[in-house]
C-alpha positions as CSV (number, residue, x, y, z in Angstrom):
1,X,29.6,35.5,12.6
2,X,27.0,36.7,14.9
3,X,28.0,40.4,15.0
4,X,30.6,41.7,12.4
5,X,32.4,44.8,13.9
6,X,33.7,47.7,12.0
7,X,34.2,51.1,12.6
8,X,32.6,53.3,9.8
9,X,34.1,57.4,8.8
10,X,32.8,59.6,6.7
11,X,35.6,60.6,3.4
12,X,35.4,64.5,3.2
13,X,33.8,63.7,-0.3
14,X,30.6,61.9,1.2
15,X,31.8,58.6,0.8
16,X,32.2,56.0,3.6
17,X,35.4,53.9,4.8
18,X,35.1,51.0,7.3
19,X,37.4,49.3,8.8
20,X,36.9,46.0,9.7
21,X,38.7,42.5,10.2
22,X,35.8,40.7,8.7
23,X,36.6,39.4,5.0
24,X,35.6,40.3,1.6
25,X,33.5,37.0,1.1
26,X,32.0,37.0,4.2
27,X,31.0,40.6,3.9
28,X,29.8,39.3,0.2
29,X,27.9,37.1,2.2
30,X,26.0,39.3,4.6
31,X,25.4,41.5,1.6
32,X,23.9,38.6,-1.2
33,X,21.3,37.5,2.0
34,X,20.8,40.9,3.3
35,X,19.8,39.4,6.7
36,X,16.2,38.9,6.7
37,X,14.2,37.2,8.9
38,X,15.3,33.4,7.3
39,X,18.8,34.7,6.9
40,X,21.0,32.5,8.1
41,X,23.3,35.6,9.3
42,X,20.5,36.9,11.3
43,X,19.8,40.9,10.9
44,X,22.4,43.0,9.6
45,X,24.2,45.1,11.6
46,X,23.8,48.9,10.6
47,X,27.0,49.2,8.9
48,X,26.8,46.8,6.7
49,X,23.4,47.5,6.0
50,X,24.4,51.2,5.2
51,X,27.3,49.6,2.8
52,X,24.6,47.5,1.1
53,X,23.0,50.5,-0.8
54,X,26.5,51.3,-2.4
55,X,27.7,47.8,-3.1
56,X,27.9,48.4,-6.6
57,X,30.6,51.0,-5.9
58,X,32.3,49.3,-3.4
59,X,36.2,49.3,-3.2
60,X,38.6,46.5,-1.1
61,X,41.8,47.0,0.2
62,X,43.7,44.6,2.4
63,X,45.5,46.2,5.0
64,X,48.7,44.4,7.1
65,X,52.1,45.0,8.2
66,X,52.9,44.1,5.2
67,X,51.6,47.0,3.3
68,X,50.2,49.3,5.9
69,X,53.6,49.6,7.4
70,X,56.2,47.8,10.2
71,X,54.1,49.1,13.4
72,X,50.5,48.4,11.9
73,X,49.8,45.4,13.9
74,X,50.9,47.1,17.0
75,X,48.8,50.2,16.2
76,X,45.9,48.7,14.8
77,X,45.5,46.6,17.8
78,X,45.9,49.7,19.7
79,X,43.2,52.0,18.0
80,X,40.9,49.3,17.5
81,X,40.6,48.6,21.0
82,X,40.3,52.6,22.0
83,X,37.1,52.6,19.6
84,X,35.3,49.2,20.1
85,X,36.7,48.2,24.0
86,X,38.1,44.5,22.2
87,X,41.3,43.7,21.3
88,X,41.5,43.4,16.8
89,X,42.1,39.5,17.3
90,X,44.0,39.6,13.7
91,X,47.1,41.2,12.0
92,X,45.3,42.2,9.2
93,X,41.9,44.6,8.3
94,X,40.2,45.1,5.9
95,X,39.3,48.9,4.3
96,X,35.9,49.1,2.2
97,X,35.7,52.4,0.4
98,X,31.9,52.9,-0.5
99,X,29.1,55.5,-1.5
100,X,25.7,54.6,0.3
C-alpha cells in the first residue's frame, strides 16, 4: 500500500470522518510505524497522519450494502470517483470517526 486514499470531512462538532476502503489493520499498521524514514510503509500520507494524533479516540465502522443500504455499492462507487478521479475498486468502505 503505497498511497492509502481517503477522503477526510470535518463533523460539525470538530471531529474528523474519513472514508476510506483501506482496512482497520492496515490503517493500525500505518499508525504503529508512523512512516518514518525506515518505515516499511514509506511516509504517511496527510490524513492518516492527521488521524494519528487522535488514535486513542478513534471509532470504526464498516460500511456495505449490507448495512449502508441496497444502492451503496452503486453510489459509493459513484461519489468516490467524483472526489478522487478512480473508481472505489471494493463493495465495502470503511468510516473512521476521530478527534485530531
Amino acid at each position: 500500500m503505497d498511497s492509502p486514499e481517503a477522503i477526510v470531512v470535518t463533523a460539525t462538532d470538530g471531529s474528523y470522518l474519513m472514508f476510506s476502503p483501506v482496512r482497520p489493520a492496515q490503517i493500525k499498521k500505518l499508525l504503529g510505524g508512523q512512516g518514518g524514514k525506515n518505515s516499511k510503509t514509506g511516509p504517511l500520507p496527510s490524513m492518516i497522519r492527521l488521524m494519528s494524533r487522535g488514535k486513542g479516540n478513534l471509532q470504526t465502522h464498516e460500511l456495505s450494502a449490507l448495512n449502508a443500504g441496497i444502492f451503496f455499492d452503486v453510489e459509493a462507487d459513484r461519489v468516490w470517483r467524483m472526489f478522487t478521479n478512480r473508481p472505489l475498486n471494493t463493495n465495502q468502505l470503511w468510516l473512521y470517526d476521530f478527534q485530531a
